[in-house]
PyMOL commands that place a pseudoatom at each C-alpha (Angstrom):
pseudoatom trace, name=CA, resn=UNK, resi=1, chain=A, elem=C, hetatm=0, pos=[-14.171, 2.328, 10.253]
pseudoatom trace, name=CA, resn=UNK, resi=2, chain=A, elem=C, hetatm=0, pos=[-13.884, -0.249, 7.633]
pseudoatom trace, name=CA, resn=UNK, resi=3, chain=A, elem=C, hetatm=0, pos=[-11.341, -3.105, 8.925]
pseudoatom trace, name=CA, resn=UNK, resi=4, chain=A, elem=C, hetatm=0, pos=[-10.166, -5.597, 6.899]
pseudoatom trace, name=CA, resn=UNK, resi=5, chain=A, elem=C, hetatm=0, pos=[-10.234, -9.383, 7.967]
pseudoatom trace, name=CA, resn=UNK, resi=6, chain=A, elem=C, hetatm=0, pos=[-6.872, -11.138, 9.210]
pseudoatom trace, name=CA, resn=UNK, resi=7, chain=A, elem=C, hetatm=0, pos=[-4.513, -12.144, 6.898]
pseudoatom trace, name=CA, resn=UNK, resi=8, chain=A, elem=C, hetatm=0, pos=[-4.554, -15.389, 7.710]
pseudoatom trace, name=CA, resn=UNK, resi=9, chain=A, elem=C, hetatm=0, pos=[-8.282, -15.764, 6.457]
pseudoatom trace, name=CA, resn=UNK, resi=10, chain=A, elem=C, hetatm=0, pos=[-7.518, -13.310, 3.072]
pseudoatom trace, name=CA, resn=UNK, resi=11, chain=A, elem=C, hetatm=0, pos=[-7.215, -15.806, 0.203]
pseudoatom trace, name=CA, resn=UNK, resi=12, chain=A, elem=C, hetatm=0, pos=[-5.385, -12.987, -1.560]
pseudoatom trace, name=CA, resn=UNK, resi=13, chain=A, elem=C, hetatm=0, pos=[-2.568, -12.902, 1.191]
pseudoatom trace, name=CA, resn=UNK, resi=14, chain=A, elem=C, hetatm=0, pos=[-2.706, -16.317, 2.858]
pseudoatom trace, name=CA, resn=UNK, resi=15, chain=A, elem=C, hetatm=0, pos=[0.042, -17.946, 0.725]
pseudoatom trace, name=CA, resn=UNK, resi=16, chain=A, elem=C, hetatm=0, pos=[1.975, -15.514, 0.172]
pseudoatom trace, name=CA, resn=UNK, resi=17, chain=A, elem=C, hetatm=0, pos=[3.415, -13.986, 3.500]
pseudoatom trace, name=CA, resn=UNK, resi=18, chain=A, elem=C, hetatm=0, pos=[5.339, -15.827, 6.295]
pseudoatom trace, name=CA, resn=UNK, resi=19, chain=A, elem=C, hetatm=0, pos=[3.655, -15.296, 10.020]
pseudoatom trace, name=CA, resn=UNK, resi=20, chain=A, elem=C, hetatm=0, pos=[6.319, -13.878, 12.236]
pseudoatom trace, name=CA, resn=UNK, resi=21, chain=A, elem=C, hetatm=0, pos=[4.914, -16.018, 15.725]
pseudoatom trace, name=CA, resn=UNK, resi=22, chain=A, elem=C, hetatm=0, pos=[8.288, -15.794, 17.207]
pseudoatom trace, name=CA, resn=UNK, resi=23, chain=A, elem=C, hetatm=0, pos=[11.785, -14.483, 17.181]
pseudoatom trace, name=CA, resn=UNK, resi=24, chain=A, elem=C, hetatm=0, pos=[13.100, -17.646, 14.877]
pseudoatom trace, name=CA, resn=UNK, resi=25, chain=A, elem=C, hetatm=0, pos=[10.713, -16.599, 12.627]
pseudoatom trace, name=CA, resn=UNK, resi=26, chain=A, elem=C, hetatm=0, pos=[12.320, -12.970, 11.840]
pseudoatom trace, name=CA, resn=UNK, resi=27, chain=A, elem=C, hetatm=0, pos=[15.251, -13.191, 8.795]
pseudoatom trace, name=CA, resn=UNK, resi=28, chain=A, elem=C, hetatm=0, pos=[18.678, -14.163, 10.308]
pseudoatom trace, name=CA, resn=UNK, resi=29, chain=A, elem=C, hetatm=0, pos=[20.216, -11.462, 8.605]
pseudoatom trace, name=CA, resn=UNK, resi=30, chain=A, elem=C, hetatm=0, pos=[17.643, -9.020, 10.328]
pseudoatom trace, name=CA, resn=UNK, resi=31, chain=A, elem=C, hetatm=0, pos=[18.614, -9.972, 13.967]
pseudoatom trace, name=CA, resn=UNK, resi=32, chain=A, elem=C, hetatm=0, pos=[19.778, -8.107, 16.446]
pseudoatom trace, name=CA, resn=UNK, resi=33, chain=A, elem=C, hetatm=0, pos=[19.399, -5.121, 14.346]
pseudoatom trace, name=CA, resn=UNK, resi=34, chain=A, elem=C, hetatm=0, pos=[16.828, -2.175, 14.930]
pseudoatom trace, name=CA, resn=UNK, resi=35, chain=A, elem=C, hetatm=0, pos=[14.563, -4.095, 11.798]
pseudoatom trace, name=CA, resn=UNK, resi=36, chain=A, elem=C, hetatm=0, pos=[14.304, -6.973, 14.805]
pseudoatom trace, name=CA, resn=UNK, resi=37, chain=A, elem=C, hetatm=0, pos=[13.566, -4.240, 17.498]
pseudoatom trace, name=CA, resn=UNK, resi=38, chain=A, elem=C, hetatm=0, pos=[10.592, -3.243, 15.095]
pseudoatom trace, name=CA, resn=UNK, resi=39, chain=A, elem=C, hetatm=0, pos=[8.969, -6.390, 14.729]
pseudoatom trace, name=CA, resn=UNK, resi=40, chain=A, elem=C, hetatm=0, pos=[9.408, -7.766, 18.479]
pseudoatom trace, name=CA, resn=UNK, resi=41, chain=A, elem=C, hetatm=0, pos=[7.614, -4.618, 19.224]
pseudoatom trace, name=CA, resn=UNK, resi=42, chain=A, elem=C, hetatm=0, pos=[5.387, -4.528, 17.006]
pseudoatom trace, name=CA, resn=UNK, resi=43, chain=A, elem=C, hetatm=0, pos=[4.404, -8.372, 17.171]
pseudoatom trace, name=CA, resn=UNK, resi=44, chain=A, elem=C, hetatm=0, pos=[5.128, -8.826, 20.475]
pseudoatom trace, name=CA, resn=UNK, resi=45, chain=A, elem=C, hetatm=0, pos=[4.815, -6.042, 22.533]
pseudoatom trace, name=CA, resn=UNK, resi=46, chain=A, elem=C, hetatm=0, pos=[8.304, -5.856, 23.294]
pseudoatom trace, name=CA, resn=UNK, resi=47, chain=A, elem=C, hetatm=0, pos=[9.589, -1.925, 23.938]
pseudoatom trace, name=CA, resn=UNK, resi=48, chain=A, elem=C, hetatm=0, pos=[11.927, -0.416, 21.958]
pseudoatom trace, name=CA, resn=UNK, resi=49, chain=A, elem=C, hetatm=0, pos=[15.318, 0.727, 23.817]
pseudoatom trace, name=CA, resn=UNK, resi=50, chain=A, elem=C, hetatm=0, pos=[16.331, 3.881, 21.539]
pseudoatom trace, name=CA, resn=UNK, resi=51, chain=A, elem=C, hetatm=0, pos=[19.780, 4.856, 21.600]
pseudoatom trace, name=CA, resn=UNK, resi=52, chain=A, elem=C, hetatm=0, pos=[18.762, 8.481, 20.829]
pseudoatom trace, name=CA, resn=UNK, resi=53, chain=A, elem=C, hetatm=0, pos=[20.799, 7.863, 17.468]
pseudoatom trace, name=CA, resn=UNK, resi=54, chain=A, elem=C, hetatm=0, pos=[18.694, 6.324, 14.357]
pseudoatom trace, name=CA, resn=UNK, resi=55, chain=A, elem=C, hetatm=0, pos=[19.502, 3.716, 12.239]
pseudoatom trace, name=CA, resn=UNK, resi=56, chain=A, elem=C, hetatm=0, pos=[16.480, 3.320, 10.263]
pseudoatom trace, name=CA, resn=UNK, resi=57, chain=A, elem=C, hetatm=0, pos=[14.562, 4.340, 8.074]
pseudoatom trace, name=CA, resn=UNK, resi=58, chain=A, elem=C, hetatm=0, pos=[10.629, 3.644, 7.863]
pseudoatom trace, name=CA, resn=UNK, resi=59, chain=A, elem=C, hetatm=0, pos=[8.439, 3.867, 5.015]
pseudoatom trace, name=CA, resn=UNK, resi=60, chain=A, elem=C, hetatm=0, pos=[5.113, 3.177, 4.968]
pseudoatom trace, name=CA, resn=UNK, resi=61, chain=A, elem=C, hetatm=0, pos=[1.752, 4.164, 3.853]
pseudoatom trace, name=CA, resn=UNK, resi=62, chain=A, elem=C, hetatm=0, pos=[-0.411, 7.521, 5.197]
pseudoatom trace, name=CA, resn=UNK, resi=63, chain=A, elem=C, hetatm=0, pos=[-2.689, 4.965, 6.070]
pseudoatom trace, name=CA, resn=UNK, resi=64, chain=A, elem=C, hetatm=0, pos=[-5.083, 5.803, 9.120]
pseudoatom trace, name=CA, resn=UNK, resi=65, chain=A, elem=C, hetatm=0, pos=[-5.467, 2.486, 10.320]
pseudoatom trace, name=CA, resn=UNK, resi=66, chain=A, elem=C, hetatm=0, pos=[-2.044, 2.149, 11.333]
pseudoatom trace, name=CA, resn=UNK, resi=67, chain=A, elem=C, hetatm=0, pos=[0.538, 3.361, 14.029]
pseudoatom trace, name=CA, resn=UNK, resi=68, chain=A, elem=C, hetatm=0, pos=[3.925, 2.998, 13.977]
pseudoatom trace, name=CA, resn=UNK, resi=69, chain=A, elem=C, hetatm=0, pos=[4.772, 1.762, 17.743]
pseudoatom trace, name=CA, resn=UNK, resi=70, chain=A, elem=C, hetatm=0, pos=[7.879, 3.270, 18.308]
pseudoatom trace, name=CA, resn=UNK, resi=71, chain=A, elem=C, hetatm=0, pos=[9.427, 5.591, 20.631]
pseudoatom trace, name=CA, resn=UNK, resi=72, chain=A, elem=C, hetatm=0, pos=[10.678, 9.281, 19.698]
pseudoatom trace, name=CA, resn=UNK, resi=73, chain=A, elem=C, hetatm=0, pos=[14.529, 9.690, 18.838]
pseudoatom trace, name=CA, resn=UNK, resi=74, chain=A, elem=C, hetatm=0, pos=[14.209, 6.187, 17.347]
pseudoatom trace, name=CA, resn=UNK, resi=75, chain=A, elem=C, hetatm=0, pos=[13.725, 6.052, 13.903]
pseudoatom trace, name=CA, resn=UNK, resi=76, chain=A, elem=C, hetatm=0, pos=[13.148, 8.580, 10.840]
pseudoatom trace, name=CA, resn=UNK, resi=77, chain=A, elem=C, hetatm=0, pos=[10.064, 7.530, 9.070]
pseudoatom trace, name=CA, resn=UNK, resi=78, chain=A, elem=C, hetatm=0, pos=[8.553, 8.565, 5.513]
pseudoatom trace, name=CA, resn=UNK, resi=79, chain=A, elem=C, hetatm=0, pos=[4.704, 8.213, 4.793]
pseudoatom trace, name=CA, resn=UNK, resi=80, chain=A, elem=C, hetatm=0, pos=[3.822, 8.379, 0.991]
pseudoatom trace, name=CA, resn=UNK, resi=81, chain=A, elem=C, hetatm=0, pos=[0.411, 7.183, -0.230]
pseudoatom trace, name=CA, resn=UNK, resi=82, chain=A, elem=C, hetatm=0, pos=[1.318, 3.635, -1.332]
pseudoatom trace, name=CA, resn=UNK, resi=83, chain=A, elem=C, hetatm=0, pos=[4.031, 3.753, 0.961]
pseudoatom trace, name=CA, resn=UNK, resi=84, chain=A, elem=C, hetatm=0, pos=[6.627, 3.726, -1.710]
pseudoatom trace, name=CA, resn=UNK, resi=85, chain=A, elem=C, hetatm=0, pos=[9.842, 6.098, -1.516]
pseudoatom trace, name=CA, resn=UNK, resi=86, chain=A, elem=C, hetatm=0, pos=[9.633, 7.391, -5.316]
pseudoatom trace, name=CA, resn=UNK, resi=87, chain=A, elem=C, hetatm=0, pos=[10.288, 11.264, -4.825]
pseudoatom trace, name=CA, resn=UNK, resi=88, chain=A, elem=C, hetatm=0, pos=[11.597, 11.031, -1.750]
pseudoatom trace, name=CA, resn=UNK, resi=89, chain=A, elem=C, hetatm=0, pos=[15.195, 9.491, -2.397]
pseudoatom trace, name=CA, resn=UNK, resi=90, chain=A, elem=C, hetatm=0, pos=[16.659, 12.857, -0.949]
pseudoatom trace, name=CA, resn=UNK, resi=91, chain=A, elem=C, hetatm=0, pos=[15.116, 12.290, 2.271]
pseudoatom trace, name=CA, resn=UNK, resi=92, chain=A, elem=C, hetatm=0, pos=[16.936, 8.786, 2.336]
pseudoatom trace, name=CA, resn=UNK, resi=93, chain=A, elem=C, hetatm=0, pos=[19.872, 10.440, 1.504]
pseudoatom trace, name=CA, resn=UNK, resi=94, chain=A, elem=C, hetatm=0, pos=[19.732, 13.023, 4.145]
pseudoatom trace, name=CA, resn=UNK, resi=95, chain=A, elem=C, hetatm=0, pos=[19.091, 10.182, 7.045]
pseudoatom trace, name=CA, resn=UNK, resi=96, chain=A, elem=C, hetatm=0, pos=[22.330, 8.391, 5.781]
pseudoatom trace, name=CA, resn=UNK, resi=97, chain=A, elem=C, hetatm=0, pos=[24.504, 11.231, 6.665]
pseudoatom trace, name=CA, resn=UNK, resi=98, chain=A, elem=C, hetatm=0, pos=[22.827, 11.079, 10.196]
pseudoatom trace, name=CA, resn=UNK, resi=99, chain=A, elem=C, hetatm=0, pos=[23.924, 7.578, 10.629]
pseudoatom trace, name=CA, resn=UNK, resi=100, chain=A, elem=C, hetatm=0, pos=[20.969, 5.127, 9.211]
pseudoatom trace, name=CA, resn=UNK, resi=101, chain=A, elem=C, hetatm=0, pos=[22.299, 1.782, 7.771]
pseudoatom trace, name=CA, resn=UNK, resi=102, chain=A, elem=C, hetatm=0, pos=[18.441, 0.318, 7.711]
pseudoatom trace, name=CA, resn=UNK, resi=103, chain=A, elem=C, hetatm=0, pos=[15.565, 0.820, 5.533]
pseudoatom trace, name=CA, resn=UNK, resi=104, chain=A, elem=C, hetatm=0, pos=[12.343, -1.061, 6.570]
pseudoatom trace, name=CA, resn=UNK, resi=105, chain=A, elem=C, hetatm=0, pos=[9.201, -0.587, 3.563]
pseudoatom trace, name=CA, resn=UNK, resi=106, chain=A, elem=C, hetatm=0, pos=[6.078, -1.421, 4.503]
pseudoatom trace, name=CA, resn=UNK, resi=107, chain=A, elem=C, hetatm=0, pos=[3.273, -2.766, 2.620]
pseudoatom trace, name=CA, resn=UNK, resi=108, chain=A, elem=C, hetatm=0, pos=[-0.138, -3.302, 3.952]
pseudoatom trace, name=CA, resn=UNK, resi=109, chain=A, elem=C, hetatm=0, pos=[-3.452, -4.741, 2.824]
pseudoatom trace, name=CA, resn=UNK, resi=110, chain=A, elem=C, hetatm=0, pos=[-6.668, -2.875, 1.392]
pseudoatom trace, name=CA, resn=UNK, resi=111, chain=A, elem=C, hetatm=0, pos=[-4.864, 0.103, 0.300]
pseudoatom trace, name=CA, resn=UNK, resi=112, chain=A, elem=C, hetatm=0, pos=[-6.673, 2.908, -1.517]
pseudoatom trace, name=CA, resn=UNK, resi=113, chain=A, elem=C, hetatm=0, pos=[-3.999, 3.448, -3.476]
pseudoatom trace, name=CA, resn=UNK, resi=114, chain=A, elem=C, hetatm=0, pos=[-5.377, 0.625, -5.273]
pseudoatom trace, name=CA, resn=UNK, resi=115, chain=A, elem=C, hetatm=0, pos=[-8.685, 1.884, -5.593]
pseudoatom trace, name=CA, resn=UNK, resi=116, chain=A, elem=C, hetatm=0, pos=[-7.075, 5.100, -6.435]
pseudoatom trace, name=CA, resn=UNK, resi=117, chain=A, elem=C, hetatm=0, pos=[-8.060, 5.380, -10.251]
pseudoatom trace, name=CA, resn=UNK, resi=118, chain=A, elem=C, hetatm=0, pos=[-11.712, 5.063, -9.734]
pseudoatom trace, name=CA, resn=UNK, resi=119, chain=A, elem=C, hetatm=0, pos=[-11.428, 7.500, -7.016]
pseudoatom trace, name=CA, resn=UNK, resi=120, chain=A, elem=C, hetatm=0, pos=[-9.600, 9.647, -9.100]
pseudoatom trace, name=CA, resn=UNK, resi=121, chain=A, elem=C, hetatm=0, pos=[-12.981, 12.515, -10.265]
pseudoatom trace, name=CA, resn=UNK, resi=122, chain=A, elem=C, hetatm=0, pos=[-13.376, 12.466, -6.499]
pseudoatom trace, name=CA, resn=UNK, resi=123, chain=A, elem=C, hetatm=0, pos=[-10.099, 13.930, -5.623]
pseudoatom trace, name=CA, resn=UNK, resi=124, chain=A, elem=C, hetatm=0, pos=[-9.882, 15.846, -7.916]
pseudoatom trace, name=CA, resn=UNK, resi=125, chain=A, elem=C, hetatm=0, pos=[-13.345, 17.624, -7.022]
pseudoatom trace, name=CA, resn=UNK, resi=126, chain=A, elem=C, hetatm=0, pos=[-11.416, 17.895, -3.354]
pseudoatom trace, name=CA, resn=UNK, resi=127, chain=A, elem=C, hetatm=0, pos=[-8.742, 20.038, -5.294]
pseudoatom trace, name=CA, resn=UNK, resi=128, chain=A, elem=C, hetatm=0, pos=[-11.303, 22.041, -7.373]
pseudoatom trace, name=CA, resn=UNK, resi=129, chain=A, elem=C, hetatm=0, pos=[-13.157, 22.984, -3.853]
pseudoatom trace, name=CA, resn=UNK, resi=130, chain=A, elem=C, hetatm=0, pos=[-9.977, 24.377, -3.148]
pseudoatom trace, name=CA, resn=UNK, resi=131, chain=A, elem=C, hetatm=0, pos=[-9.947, 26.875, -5.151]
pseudoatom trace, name=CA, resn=UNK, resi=132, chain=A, elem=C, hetatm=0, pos=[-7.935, 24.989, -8.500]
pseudoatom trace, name=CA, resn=UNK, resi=133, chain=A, elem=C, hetatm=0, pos=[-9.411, 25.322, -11.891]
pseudoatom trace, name=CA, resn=UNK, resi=134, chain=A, elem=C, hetatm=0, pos=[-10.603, 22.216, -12.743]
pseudoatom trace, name=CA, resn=UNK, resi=135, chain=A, elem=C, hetatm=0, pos=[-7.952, 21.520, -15.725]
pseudoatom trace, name=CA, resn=UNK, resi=136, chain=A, elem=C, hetatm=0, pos=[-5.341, 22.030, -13.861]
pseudoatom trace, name=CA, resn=UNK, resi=137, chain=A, elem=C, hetatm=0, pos=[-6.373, 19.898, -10.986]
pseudoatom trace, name=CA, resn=UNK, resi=138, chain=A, elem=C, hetatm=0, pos=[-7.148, 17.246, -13.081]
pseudoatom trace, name=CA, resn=UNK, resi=139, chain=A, elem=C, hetatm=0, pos=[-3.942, 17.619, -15.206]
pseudoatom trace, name=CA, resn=UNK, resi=140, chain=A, elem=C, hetatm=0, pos=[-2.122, 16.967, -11.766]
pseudoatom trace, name=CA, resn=UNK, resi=141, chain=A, elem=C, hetatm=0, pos=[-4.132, 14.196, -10.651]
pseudoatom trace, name=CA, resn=UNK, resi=142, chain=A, elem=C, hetatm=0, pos=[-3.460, 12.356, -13.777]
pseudoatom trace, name=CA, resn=UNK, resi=143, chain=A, elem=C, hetatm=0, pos=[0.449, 13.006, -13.240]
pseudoatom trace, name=CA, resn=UNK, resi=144, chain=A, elem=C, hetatm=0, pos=[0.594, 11.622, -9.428]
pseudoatom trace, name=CA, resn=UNK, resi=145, chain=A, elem=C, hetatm=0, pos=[-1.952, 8.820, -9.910]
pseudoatom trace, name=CA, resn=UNK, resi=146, chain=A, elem=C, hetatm=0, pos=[0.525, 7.626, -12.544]
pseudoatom trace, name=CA, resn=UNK, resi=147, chain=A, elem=C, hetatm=0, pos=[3.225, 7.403, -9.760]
pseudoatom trace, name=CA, resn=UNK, resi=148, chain=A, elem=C, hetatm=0, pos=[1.202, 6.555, -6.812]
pseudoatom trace, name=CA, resn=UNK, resi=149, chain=A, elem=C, hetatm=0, pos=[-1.303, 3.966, -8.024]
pseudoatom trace, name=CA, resn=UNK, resi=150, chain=A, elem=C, hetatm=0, pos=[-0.770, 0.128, -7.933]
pseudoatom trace, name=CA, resn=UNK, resi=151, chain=A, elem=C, hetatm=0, pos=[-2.598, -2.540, -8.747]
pseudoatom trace, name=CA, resn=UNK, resi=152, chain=A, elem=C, hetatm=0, pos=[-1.777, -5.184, -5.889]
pseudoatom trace, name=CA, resn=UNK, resi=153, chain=A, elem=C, hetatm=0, pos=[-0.166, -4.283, -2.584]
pseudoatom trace, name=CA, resn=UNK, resi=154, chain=A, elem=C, hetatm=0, pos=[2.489, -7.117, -2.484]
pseudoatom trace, name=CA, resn=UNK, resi=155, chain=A, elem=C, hetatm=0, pos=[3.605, -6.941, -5.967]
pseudoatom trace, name=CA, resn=UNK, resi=156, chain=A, elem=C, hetatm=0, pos=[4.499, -3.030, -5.526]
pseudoatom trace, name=CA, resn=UNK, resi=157, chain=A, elem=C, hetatm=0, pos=[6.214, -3.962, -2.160]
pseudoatom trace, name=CA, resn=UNK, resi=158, chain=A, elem=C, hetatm=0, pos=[8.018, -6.081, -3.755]
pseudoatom trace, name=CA, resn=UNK, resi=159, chain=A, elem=C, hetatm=0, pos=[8.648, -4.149, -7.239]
pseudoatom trace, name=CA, resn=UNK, resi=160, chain=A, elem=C, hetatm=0, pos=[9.704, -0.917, -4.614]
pseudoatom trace, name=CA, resn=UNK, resi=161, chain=A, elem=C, hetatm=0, pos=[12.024, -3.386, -2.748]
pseudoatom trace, name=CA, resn=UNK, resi=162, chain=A, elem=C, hetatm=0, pos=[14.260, -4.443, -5.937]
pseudoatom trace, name=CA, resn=UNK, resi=163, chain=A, elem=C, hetatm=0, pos=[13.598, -0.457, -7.173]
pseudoatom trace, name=CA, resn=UNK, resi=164, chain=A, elem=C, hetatm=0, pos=[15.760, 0.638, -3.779]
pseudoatom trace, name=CA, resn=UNK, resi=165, chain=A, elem=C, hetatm=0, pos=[17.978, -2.150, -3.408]
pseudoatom trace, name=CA, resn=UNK, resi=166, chain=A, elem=C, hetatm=0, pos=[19.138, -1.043, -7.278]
pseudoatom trace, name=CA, resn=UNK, resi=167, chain=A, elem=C, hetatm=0, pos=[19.514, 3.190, -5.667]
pseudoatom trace, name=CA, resn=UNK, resi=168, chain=A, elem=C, hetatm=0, pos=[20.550, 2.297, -2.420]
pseudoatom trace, name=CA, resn=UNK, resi=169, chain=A, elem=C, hetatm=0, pos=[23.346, -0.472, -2.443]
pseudoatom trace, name=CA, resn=UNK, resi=170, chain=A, elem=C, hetatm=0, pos=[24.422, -0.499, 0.600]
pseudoatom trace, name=CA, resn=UNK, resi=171, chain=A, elem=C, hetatm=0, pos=[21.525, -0.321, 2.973]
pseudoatom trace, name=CA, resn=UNK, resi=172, chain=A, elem=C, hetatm=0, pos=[19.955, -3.127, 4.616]
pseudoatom trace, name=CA, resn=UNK, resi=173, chain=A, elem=C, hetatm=0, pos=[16.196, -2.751, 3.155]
pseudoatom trace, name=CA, resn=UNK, resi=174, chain=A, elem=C, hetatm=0, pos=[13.414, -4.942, 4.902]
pseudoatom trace, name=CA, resn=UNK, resi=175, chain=A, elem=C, hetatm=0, pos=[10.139, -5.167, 3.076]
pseudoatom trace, name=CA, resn=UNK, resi=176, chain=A, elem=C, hetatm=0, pos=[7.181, -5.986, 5.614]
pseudoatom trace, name=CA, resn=UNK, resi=177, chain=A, elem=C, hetatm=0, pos=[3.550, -6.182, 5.291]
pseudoatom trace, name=CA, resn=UNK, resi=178, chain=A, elem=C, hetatm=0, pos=[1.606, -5.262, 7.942]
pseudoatom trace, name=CA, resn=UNK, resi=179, chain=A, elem=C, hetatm=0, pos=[-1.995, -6.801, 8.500]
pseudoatom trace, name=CA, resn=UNK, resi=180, chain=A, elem=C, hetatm=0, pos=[-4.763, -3.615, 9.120]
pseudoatom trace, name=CA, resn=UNK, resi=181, chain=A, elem=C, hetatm=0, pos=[-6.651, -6.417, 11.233]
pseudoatom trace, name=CA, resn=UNK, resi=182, chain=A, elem=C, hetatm=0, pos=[-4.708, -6.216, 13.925]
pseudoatom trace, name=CA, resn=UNK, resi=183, chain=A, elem=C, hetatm=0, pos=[-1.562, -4.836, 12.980]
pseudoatom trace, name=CA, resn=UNK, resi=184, chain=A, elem=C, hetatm=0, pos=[0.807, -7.823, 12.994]
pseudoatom trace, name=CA, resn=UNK, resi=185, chain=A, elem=C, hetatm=0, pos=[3.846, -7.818, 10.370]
pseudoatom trace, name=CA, resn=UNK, resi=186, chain=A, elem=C, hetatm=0, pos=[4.204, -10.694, 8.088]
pseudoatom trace, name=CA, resn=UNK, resi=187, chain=A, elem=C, hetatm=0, pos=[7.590, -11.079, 5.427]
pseudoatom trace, name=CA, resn=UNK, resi=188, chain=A, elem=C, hetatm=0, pos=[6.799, -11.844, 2.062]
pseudoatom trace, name=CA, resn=UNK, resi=189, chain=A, elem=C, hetatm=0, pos=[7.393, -15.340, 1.691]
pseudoatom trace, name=CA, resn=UNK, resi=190, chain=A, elem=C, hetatm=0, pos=[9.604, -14.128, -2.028]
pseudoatom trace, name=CA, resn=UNK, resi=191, chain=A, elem=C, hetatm=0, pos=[12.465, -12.450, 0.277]
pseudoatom trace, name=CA, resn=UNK, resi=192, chain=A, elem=C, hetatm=0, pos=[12.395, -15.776, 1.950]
pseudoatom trace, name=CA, resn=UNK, resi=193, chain=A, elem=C, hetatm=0, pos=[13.311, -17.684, -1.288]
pseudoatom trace, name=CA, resn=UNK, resi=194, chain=A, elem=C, hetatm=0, pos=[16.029, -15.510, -1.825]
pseudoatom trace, name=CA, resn=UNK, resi=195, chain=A, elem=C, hetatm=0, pos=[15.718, -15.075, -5.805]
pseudoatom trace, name=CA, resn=UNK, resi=196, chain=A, elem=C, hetatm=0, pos=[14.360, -11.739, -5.940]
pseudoatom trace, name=CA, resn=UNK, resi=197, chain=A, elem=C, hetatm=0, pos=[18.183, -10.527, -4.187]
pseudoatom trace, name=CA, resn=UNK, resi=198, chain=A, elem=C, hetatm=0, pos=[19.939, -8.287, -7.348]
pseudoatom trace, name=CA, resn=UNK, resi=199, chain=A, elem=C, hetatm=0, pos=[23.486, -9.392, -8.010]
pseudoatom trace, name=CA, resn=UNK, resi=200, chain=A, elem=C, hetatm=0, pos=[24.882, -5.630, -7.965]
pseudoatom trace, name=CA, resn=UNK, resi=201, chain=A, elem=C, hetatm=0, pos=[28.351, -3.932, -7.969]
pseudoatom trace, name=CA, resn=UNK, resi=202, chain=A, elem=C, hetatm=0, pos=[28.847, -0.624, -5.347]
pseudoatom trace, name=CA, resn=UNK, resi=203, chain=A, elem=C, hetatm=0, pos=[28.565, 2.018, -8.180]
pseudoatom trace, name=CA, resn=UNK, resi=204, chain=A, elem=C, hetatm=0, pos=[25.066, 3.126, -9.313]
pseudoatom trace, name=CA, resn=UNK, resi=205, chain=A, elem=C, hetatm=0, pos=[24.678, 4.068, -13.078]
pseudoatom trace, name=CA, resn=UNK, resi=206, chain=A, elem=C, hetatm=0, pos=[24.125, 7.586, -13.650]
pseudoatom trace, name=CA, resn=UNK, resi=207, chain=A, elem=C, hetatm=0, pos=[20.890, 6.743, -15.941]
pseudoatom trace, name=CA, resn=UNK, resi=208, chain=A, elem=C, hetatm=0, pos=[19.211, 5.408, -12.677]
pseudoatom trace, name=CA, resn=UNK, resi=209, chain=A, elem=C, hetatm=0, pos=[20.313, 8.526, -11.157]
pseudoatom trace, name=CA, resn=UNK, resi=210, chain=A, elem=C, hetatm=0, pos=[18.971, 10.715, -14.010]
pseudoatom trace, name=CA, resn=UNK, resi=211, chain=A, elem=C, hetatm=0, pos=[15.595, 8.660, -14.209]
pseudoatom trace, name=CA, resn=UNK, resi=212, chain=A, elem=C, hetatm=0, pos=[14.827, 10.074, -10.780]
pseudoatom trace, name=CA, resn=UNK, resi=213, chain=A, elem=C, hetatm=0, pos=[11.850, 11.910, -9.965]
for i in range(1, 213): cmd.bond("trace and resi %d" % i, "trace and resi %d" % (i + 1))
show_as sticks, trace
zoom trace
């Protein structure tokens, strides 16, 4: 199994996320909220006391490497290659009617999904062996590579972050990044400087709507 190093070592990452080494550390704003349960448990061990009614949301990558530690009847969660939501903005819709008021996304290091492109003849040769003509399969690996592939695993956190908080306007969205070394979660230090917060009204424009996929 190929594990990346710590974060903490990765030049790439090193300066860019804030180590979470103790409560203080976690967002005010995120406190005592089920976005706090997730990282004390996650961090620290701590277990998760599930009301048997969700409030968040989790999004993350289908990544192997890593397991969500929570409990059942705690959370609804979404796994997408790349760990973005795009396509899936019914499902978010359909958790808000069952009472969620949270949306945690999280990013992680060493995706494929940036190494998806080169990948690309591979996967679709997996399609081909099952039984797709090979235009066709390649026809529809072009179209989802398009909206799965990224080119560095923070900035699409971070571009999917401002993407929601423009769709969703009045959930609470955490973006996390999650270390495959030994599955810590860090906060971007950019949600920490507070400039990348949109200054929206409640209404969302229909042409967002429509652009939908």
């Amino acid at each position: 199994m190929n594990i990346p190093p710590p974060l903490k070592v990765d030049e790439k990452y090193r300066d860019l996320l804030h180590a979470i080494e103790s409560r203080e550390d976690i967002p005010e704003q995120w406190r005592d909220t089920p976005i706090e349960s997730l990282i004390m448990s996650q961090n620290f061990g701590w277990p998760i006391q599930s009301s048997g009614k969700p409030e968040v949301l989790i999004a993350t990558c289908i990544e192997f490497r890593y397991a969500l530690p929570i409990p059942r009847m705690y959370a609804y969660v979404i796994r997408r290659a790349s760990g973005r939501v795009i396509g899936s903005e019914f499902s978010v819709g359909y958790t808000l009617v069952h009472g969620v008021k949270y949306l945690v996304i999280i990013g992680h290091n060493d995706c494929g999904m940036s190494k998806v492109i080169d990948r690309a003849p591979l996967v679709v040769d997996a399609f081909v062996e099952q039984g797709w003509e090979r235009d066709a399969a390649k026809d529809y690996v072009d179209k989802q590579i398009s909206r799965h592939a990224i080119d560095d695993e923070l900035t699409a956190l971070r571009e999917e972050y401002l993407r929601l908080r423009t769709v969703f306007r009045k959930l609470v969205i955490a973006p996390l990044f999650v270390c495959l070394h030994d599955s810590k979660l860090y906060v971007p230090k950019w949600i920490l400087e507070g400039d990348l917060e949109p200054h929206l009204g409640d209404k969302v424009p229909s042409e967002i709507i429509r652009k939908l996929p």
